[in-house]
C-alpha positions in Angstrom: -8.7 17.6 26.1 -6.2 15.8 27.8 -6.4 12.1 27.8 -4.6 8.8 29.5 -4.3 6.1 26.9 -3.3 2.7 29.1 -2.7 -0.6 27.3 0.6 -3.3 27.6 0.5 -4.1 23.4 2.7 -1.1 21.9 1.0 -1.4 18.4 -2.2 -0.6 19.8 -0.9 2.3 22.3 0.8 3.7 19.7 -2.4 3.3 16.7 -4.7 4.8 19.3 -2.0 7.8 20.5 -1.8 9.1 16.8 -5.3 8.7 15.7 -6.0 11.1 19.0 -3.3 13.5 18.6 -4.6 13.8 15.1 -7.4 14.7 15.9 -6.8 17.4 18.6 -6.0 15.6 22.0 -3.2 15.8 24.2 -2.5 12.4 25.0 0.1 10.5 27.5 0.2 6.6 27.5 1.1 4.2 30.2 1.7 0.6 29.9 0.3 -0.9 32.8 -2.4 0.2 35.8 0.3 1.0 38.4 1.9 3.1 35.9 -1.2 4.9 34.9 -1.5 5.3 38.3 1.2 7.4 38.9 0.7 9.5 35.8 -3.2 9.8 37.2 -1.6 10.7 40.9 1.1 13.4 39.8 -1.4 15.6 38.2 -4.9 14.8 39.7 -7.9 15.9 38.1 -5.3 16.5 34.9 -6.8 14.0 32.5 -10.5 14.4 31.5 -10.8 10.7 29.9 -9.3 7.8 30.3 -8.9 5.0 28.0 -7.7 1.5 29.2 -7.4 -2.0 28.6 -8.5 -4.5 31.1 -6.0 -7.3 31.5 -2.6 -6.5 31.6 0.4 -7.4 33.4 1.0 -6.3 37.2 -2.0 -3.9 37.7 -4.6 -4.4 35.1 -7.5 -2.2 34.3 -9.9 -3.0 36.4 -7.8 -2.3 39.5 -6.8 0.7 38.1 -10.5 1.6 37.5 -11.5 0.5 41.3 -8.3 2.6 43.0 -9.6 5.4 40.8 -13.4 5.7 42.2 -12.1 3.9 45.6 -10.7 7.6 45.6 -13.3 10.0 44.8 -12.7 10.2 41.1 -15.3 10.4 38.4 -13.1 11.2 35.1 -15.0 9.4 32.0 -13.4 6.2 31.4 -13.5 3.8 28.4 -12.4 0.0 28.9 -10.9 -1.6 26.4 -10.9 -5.9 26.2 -10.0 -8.8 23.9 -11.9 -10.9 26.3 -15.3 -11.7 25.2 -15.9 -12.5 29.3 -20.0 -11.5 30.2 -19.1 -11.8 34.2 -16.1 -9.1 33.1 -18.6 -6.7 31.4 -20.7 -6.7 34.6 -18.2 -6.1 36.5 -16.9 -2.9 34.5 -20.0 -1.3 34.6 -20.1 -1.4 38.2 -17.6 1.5 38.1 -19.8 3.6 35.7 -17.7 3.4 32.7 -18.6 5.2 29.7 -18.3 2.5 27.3 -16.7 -1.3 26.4 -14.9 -1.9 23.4 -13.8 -4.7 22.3 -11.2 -5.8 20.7 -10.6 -5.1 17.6 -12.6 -1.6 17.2 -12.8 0.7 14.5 -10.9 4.0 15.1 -14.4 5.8 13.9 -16.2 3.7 16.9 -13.7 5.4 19.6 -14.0 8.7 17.6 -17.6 8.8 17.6 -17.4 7.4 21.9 -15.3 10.8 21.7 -17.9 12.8 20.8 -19.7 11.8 23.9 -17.3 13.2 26.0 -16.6 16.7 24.2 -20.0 18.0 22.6 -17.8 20.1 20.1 -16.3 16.9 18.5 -18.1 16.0 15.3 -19.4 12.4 14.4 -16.7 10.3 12.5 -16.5 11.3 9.7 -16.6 7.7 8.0 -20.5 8.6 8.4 -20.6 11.7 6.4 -24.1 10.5 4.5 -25.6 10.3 8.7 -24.1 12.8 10.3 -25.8 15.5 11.5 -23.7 18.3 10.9 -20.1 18.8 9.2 -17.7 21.4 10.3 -16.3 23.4 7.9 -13.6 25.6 8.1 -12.6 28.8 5.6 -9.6 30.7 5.4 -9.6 33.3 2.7 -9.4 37.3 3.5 -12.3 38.0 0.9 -15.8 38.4 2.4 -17.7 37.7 -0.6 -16.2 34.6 -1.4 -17.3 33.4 2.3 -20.6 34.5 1.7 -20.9 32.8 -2.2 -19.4 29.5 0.0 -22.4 30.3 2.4 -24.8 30.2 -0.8 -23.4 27.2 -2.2 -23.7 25.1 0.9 -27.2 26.8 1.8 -28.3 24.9 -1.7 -26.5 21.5 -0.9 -28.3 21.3 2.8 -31.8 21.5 0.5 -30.9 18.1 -1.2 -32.6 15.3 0.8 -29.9 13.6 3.2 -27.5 16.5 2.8 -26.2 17.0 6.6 -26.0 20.5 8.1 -23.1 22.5 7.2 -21.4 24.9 9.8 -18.8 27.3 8.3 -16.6 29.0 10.4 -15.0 31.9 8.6 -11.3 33.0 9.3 -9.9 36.1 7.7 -5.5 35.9 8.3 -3.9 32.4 9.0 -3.0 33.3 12.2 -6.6 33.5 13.0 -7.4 30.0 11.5 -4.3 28.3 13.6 -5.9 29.9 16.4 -9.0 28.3 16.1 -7.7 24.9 15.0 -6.1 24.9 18.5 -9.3 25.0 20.2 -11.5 23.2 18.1 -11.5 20.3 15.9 -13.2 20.8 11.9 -13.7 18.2 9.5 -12.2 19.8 6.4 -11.0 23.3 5.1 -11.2 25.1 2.5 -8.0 27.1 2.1 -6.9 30.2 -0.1 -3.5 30.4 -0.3 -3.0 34.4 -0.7 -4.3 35.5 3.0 -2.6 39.0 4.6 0.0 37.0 6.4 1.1 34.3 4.1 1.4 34.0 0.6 1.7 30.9 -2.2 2.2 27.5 -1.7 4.0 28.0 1.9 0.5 29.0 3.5 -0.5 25.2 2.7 2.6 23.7 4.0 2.1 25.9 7.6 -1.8 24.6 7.4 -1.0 21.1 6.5 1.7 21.1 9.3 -0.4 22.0 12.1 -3.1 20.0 11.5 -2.3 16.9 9.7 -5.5 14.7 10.5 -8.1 17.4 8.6 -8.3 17.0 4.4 -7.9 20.1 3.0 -9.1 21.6 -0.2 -7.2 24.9 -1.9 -9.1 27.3 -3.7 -7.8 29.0 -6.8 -8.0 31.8 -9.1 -6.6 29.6 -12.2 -7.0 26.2 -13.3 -3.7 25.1 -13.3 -3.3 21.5 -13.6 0.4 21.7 -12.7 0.1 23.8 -9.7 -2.5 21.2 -8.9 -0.4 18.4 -9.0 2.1 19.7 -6.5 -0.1 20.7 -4.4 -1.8 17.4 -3.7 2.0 16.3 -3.4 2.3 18.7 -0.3 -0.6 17.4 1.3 -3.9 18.6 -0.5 -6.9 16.4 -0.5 -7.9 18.3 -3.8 -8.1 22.1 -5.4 -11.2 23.9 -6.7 -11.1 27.0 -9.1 -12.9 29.7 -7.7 -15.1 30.7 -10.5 -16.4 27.3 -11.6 -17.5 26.4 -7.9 -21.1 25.0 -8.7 -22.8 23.5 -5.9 -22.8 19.5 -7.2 -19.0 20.0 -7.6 -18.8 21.2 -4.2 -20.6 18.7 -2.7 -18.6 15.8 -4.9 -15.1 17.5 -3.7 -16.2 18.0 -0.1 -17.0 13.9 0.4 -14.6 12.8 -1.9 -12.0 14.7 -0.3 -13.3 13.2 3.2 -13.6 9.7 1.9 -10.1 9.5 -0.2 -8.0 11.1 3.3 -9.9 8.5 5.5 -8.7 6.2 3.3 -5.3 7.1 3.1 -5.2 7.3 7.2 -6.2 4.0 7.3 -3.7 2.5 4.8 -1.1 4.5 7.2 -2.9 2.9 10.3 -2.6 -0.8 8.6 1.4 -0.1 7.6 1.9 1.2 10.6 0.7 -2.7 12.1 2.1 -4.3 9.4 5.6 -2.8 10.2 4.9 -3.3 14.3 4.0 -7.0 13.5 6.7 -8.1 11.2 9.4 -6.1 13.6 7.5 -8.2 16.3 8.1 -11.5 14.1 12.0 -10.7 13.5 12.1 -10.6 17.4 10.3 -13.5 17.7 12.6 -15.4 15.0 15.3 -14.0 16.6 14.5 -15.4 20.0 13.3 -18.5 18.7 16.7 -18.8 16.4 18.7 -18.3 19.8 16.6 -20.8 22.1 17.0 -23.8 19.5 20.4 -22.8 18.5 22.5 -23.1 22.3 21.3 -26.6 22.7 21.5 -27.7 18.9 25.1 -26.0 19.3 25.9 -29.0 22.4 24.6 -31.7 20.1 26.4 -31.1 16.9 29.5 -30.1 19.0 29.4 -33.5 21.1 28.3 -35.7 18.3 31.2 -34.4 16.6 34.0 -34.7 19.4 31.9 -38.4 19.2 32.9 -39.5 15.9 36.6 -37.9 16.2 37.4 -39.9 19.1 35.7 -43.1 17.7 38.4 -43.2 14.7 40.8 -44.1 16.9 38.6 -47.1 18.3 37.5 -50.2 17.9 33.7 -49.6 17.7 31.0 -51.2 16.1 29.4 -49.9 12.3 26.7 -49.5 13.8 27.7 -47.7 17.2 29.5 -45.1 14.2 26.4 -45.2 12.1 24.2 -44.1 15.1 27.1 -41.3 15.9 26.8 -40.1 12.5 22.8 -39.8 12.0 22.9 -37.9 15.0 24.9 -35.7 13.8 23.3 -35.3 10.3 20.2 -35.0 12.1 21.7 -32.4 14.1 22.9 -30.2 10.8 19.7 -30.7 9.2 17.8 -28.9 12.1 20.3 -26.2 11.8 19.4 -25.9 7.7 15.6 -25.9 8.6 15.9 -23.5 11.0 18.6 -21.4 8.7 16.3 -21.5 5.9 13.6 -19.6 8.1 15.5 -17.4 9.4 17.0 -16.5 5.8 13.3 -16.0 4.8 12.7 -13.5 7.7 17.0 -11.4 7.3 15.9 -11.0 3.3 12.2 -9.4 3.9 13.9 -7.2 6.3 16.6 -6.2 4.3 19.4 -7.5 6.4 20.8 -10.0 3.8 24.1 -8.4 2.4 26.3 -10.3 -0.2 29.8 -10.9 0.0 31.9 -11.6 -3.1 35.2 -14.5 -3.0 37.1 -16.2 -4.9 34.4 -19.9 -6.6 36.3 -22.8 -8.1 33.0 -23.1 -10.0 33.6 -26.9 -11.0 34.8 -27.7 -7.7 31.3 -26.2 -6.1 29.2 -28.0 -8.7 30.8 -31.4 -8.4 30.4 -30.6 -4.6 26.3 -30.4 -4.7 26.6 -33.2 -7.3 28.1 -35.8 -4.8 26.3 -34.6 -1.9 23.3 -35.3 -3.3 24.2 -38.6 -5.3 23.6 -40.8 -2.7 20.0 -39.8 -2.0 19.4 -40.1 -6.0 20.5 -43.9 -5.9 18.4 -44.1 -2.7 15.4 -42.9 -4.8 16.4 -44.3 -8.0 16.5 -41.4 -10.0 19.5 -40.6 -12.5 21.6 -37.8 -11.2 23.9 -36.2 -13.3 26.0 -32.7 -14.3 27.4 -31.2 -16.8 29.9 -27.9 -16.9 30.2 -25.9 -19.6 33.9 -25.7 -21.0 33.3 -21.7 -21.6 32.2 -21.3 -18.1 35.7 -19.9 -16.2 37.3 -22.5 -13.6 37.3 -19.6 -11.2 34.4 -16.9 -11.1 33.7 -14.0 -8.0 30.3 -14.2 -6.3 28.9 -15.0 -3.3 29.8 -18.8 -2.2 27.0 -19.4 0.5 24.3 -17.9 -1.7 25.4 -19.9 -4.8 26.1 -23.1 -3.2 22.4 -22.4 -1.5 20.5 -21.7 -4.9 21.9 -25.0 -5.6 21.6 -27.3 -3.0 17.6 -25.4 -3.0 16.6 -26.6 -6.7 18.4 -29.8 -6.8 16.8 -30.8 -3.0 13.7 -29.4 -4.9 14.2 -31.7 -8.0 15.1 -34.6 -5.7 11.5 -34.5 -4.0 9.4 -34.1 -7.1 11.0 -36.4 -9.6 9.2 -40.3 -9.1 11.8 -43.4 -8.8 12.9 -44.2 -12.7 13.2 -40.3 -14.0 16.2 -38.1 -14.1 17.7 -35.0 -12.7 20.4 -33.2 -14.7 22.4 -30.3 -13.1 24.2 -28.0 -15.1 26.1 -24.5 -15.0 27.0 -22.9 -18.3 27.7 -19.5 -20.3 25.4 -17.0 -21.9 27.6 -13.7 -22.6 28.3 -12.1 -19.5 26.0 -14.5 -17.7 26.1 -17.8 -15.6 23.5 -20.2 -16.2 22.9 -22.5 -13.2 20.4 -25.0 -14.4 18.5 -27.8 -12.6 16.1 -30.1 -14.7 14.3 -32.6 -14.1 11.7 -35.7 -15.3 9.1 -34.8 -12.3 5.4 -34.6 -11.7 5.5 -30.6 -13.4 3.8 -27.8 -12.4 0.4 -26.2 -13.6 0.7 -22.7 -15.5 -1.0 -21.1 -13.6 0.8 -22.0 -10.3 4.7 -21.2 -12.1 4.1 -17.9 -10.4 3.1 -18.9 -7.1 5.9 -21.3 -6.3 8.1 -18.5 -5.3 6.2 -17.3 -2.5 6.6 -18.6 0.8 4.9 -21.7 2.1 3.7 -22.4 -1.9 3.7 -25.4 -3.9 2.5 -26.9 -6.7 -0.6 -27.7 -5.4 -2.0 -28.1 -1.7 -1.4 -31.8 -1.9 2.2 -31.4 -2.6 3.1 -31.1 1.0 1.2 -34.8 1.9 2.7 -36.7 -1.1 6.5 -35.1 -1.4 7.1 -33.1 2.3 9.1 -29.6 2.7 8.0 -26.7 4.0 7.1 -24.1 1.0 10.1 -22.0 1.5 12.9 -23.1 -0.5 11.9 -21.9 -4.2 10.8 -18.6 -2.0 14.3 -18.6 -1.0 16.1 -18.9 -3.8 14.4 -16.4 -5.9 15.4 -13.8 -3.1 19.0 -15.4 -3.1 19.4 -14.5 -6.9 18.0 -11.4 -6.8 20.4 -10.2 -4.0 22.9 -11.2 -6.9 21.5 -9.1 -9.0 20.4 -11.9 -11.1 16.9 -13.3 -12.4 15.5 -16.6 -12.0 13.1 -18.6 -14.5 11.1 -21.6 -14.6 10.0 -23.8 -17.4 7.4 -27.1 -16.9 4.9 -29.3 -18.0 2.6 -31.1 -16.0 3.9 -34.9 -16.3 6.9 -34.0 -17.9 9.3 -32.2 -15.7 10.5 -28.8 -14.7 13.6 -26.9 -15.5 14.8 -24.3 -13.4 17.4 -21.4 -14.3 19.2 -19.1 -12.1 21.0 -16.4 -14.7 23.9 -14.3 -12.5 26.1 -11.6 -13.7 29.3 -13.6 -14.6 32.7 -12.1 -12.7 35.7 -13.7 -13.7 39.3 -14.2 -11.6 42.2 -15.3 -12.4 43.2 -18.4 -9.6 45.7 -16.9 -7.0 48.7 -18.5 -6.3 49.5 -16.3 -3.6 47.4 -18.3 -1.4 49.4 -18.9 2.2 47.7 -22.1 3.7 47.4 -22.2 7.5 48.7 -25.9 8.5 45.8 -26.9 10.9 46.8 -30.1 12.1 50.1 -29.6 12.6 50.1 -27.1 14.9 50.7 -27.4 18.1 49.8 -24.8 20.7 53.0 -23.1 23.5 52.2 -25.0 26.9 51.5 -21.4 28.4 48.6 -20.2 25.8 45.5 -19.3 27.7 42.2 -19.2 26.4 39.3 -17.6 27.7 35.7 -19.1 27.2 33.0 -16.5 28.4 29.7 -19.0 27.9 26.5 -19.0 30.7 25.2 -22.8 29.2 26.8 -25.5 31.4 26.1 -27.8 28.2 27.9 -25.9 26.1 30.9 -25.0 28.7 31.3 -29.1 29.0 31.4 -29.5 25.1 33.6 -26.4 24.5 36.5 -28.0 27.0 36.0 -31.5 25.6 36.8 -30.1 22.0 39.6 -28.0 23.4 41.1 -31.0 25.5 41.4 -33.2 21.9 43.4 -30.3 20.7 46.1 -31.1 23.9 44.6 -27.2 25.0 43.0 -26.3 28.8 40.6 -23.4 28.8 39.5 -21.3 31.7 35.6 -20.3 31.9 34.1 -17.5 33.2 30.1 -17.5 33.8 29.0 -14.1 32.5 30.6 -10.9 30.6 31.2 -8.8 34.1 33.4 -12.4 35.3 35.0 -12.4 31.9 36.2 -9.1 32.4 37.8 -10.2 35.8 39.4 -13.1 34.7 40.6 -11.1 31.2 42.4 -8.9 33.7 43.4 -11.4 36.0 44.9 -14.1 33.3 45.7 -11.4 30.4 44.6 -14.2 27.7 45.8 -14.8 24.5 42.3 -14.9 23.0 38.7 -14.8 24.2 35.9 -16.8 22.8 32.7 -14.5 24.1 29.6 -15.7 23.8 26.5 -12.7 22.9 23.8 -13.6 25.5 24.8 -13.9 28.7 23.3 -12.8 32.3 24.1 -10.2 34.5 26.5 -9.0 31.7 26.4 -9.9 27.7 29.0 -10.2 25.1 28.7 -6.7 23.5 29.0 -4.7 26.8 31.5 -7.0 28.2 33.8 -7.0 24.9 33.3 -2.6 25.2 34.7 -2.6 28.6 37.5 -4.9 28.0 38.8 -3.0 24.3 38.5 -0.1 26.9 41.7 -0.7 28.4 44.8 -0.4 26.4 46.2 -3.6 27.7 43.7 -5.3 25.4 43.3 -3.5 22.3 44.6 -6.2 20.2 43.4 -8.7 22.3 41.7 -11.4 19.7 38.1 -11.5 20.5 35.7 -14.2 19.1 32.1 -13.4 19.1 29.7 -16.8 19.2 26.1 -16.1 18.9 22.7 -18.3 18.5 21.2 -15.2 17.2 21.5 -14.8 13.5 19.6 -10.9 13.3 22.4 -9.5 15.7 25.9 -10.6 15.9 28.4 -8.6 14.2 25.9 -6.2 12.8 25.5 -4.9 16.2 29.8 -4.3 16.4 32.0 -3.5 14.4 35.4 -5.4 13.3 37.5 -3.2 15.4 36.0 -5.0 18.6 36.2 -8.2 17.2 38.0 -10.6 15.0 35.6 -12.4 13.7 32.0 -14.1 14.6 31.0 -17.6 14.9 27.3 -18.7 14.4 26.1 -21.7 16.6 26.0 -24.4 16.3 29.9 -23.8 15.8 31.8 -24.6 12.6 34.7 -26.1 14.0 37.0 -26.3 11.4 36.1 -22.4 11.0 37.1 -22.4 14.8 40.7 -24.0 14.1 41.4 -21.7 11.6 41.1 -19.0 13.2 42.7 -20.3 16.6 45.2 -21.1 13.9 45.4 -17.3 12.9 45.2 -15.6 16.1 46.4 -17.5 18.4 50.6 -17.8 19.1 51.4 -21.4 18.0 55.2 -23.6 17.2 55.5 -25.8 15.0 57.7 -28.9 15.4 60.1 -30.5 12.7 60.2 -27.0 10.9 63.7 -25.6 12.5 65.2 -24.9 8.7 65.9 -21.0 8.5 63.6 -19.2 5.9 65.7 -18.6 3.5 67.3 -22.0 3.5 66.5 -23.8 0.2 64.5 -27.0 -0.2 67.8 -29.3 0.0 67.8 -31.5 2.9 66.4 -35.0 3.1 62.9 -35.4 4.3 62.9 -36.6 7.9 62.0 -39.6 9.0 60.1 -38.4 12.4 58.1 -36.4 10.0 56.9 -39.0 7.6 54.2 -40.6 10.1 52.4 -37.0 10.4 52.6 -36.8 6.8 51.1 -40.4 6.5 48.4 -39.3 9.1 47.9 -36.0 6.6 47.3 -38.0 3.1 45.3 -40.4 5.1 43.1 -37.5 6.0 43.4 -35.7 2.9 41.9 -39.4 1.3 39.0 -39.3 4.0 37.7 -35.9 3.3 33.9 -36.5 1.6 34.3 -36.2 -2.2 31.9 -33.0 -1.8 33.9 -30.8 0.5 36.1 -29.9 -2.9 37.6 -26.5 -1.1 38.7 -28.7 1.5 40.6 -30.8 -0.4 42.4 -27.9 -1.8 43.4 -26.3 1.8 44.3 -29.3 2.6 46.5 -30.3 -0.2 48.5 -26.7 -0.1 48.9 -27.3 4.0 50.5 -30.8 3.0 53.0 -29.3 0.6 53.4 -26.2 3.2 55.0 -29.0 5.5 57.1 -30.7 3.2 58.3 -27.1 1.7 61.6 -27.1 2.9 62.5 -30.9 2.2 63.8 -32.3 -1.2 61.4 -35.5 -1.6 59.7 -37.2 -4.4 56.4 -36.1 -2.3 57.0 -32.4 -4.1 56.3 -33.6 -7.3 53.1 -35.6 -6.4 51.9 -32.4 -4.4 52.7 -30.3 -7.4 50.1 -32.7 -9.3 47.7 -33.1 -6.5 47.4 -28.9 -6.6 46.7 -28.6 -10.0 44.4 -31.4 -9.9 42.4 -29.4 -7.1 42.7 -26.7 -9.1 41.4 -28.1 -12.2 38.5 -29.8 -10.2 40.1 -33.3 -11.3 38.7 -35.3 -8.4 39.6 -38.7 -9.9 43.6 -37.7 -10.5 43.0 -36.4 -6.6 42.6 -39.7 -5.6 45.6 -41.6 -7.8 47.9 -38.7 -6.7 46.6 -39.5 -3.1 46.9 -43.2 -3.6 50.8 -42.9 -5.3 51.5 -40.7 -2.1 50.6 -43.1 0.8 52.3 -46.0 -1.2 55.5 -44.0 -1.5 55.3 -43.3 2.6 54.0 -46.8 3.5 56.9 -48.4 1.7 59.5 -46.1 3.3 
């Protein structure tokens, strides 16, 4: 029977489509009225049911119904709805339909509608213990094991509520494929030595053609083995000829029925459980990108804010107010990250990538950022790093610094004003211990489990008394299993918690090889052009506001089709490109343009809102590197730094002149303007400090100056994570260039 399945929600087109086909229909789907129109129109009289929902987009089903008997034709038609609408019933029936479902419906409710339509189709067979008949179907070449089947069901139909058997005997395989074609059975009994195909294979052929019917093998021996593989290619069960009896047949017959229902149903519910967690990526995805572009043009123009407020005489609390915006701003961005992290690790998209940690450095980092908030709250923050634990270890920054920043925040909101928090990282073996303790409220034993899935706390009153959102533990344990690592948690209601996140320990030796880029002393050839390829007005405004306090004009094009005009027309030096764009996006306009040999090595920026595509969906050949909005700009003047052609003033020594000549004096007020920035940088930005430290003595490389010693000390210091001789080296430094 050939049958019209119409419905707009692809989860449901697609559950109904198989369930069909499995059972013997030809199906064809459309997703909307007009487009089951068309189907209808091309072939008429083609499809002998029709199956369609009632609301959907453009033509719905009703229309479709109306055009259909406006028309002449009769074919059967069920409606679907998820509208529990009376006055919309009514009106259906006015076309004659065959029947209403609605939404949601058991498959064994359309199937049994079904059997309306074609008399040969069976009842469900959910209803086995009602039914009024089952359909059997044998395949074995030996006509007295048909007629001892016969016997044995003959005696089963005599048992009170027993439904009628009808056996349908088939000699040869071919013959049995032949009449599977045409009808539908609700199990089979097969012998796998027929005339035309022998062993295991004969199952496999069966099984193939018909996968919606349970069958049952028949044997000669009872060979549990052969059993077992046999239910691995696709048997419901096996019976041994011989020891047939007819309770055994009856127990194999409905268990067989009952246990491949149930297995089609647990593939119906994967099958939505897959459609609706692909169908919340996309959401995230699109939710990620619609908060991100305008979060982008308030972190961007808080911070061009507060770098052109230094330089003014403003008000505390005019730069106060500049700053909480922009904190604000970052925390949205974290919120919003931490979701989205949730969503990239249950879909496997998550991958690790291993650098160079200055372990102390990191530590002291979530240490200070979080001290603050601890004297706010007037709980006793402190750390502790284990001498045996490596200054430098290889892992995954962003996922370490995030298990951290996760239990401490954690610890933070749990622990009452008085109590303390103690944060340490130390060395088991080949193991690093990062450990987070701390005096607060505890947590129930049997809740220790449930904290690390999403949205769980402690208890349900957790979220009215302390805030947070149920994610972060959920988070973390996912974080340091992608590190191949285990977390555990100790507590005691009252008393505290303690937290451990044990990681495979990878040690490297610092490398001094390390060639700093100097970031604010570059200064950009007068004929550099830049290309910004960005549809949001918003975030065009903020881009050339940024660009303009780097002395640097940009050109802007609107789409990816007008950057690839004005790539050809201006031949730029580097393209910033953002992913979604109109008319054109990023991808497709950054294809065309590595297209033409003229911009092979063209540098190419990617900027994306859209965490679950980016540079997964392109590969580094067609880009150099991707920037997640809201944009890290000091990521962004790096790579500008990198990629783009730049000159650098006061450096006209040759390179292989030695470090002899006297330090110039038009150079010492940029290097007073550099150690006054190195001073300002937060206490927690450690690998900061360092960059910036090894970019100082970068400048001052080819000069002989009592400044080389104090930036020897101030590099081992940052090396060493000695944040306190960071800031007497500092000190000693701008003294020495004041006084000069």
């Amino acid at each position: 029977m050939n049958i019209l399945v119409v419905d707009d929600e692809a989860i449901i087109l697609t559950t109904i489509e198989r369930f069909l086909t499995r059972r013997g229909y030809h199906v064809q789907t459309a997703e909307n009225g007009q487009q089951a129109w068309e189907l209808f129109m091309q072939r008429p009289g083609f499809f002998e049911t029709i199956l369609t929902d009632m609301k959907m987009p453009g033509m719905g089903g009703i229309e479709f119904v109306q055009k259909l008997r406006k028309h002449g034709y009769q074919t059967p038609i069920i409606l679907m709805t998820g509208f529990q609408d009376q006055e919309l019933s009514l009106e259906a029936q006015q076309f004659e339909v065959l029947a209403l479902l609605n939404k949601p419906f058991e498959l064994s409710t359309l199937h049994a509608i079904m059997a309306r339509v074609e008399a040969p189709l069976p009842e469900p067979i959910s209803a086995v213990n009602t039914a009024d008949s089952l359909k059997i179907l044998l395949l074995e070449d030996n006509q007295l094991q048909f007629t001892r089947l016969q016997k044995l069901l003959g005696k089963i139909q005599q048992t009170p509520g027993s439904p009628h058997w009808e056996l349908i005997h088939a000699a040869s395989l071919e013959d049995g494929l032949l009449f599977l074609e045409r009808s539908w059975v609700d199990i089979i009994f097969l012998d796998l030595y027929l005339p035309d195909s022998m062993g295991e294979e004969t199952l496999i052929r069966v099984n193939a053609k018909v996968p919606g019917i349970p069958i049952i093998v028949l044997t000669t021996d009872n060979d549990f083995v052969l059993g077992k593989r046999l239910i691995r290619q696709g048997a419901q069960d096996y019976l041994v000829k011989r020891q047939i009896t007819p309770e055994l047949l009856q127990r194999t017959i409905f268990y067989a029925i009952e246990r491949h229902q149930l297995l089609e149903n647990l593939q119906i519910a994967k099958e939505k459980a897959e459609s609706a967690n692909q169908a919340k990526s996309m959401f995230l995805a699109n939710m990620s990108h619609e908060i991100r572009t305008p979060l982008n043009a308030i972190i961007g123009f808080s911070q061009i804010l507060k770098n052109r407020t230094k330089a003014q005489d403003l008000s505390k609390d005019f730069q106060e107010f500049i700053h909480n915006i922009q904190i604000s701003g970052q925390a949205l961005s974290e919120l919003i990250n931490n979701i989205l992290d949730l969503s990239k690790i249950e879909a496997g998209k998550m991958s690790t990538s291993e650098e160079e940690i200055h372990l102390k450095l990191l530590v002291q980092g979530i240490y200070h950022i979080h001290k603050t908030q601890a004297e706010q709250r007037k709980v006793k923050f402190t750390y502790f790093i284990d001498p045996q634990v490596p200054s430098v270890v290889f892992s995954d920054r962003t996922k370490i610094n995030q298990i951290l920043m996760n239990l401490v925040s954690n610890a933070l909101r749990f622990t009452p004003e008085g109590r303390g928090i103690r944060l340490e990282a130390l060395r088991d073996g080949q193991s690093l211990l990062l450990k987070v303790k701390d005096q607060g409220v505890g947590i129930a034993p049997e809740r220790l489990t449930a904290i690390f899935a999403p949205f769980e706390q402690a208890d349900n009153s957790s979220t009215r008394r302390f805030g947070g959102t149920g994610l972060g533990l959920a988070i973390t344990k996912q974080l340091v299993s992608l590190l191949n690592g285990e977390i555990e948690v100790e507590s005691e209601v009252g008393q505290g918690s303690s937290f451990t996140a044990r990681i495979p320990l990878k040690q490297k030796t610092p490398s001094s090889s390390k060639q700093p880029i100097d970031l604010d002393g570059m200064d950009f050839d007068s004929d550099r052009v830049i290309l910004l390829v960005e549809d949001n007005s918003m975030n065009q405004n903020m881009m050339r506001q940024w660009f303009k306090d780097q002395n640097v004009d940009i050109h802007v094009a609107e789409n990816g089709q007008e950057g690839i005009e004005q790539t050809h027309a201006l031949k730029p030096d580097l393209v910033l490109m953002d992913l979604h764009m109109p008319e054109m996006d990023g991808l497709e306009a950054i294809r065309q343009i590595r297209s033409f040999p003229d911009f092979q090595s063209l540098p190419i920026l990617l900027m994306t809102a859209d965490v679950f595509e980016g540079q997964s969906k392109i590969t580094a050949d067609h880009v150099q590197a991707t920037l997640t909005k809201p944009l890290d700009f000091q990521k962004l003047q790096s790579l500008l730094a990198k990629y783009l052609p730049v000159k650098k003033s006061n450096k006209s020594m040759s390179s292989g002149s030695s470090a002899t000549t006297v330090l110039p004096d038009s150079l010492k007020p940029h290097l007073l303007k550099e150690f006054q920035s190195l001073a300002e940088i937060p206490i927690f930005q450690s690998d900061h400090l360092i960059d910036h430290i090894l970019q100082i003595a970068n400048l001052c490389s080819q000069y002989d100056s009592p400044l080389t010693e104090i930036l020897a000390h101030l590099e081992e210091a940052g090396y060493q994570g000695n944040l306190e001789q960071i800031e007497i080296w500092t000190a000693k430094a701008l003294k020495l260039l004041s006084d000069e």
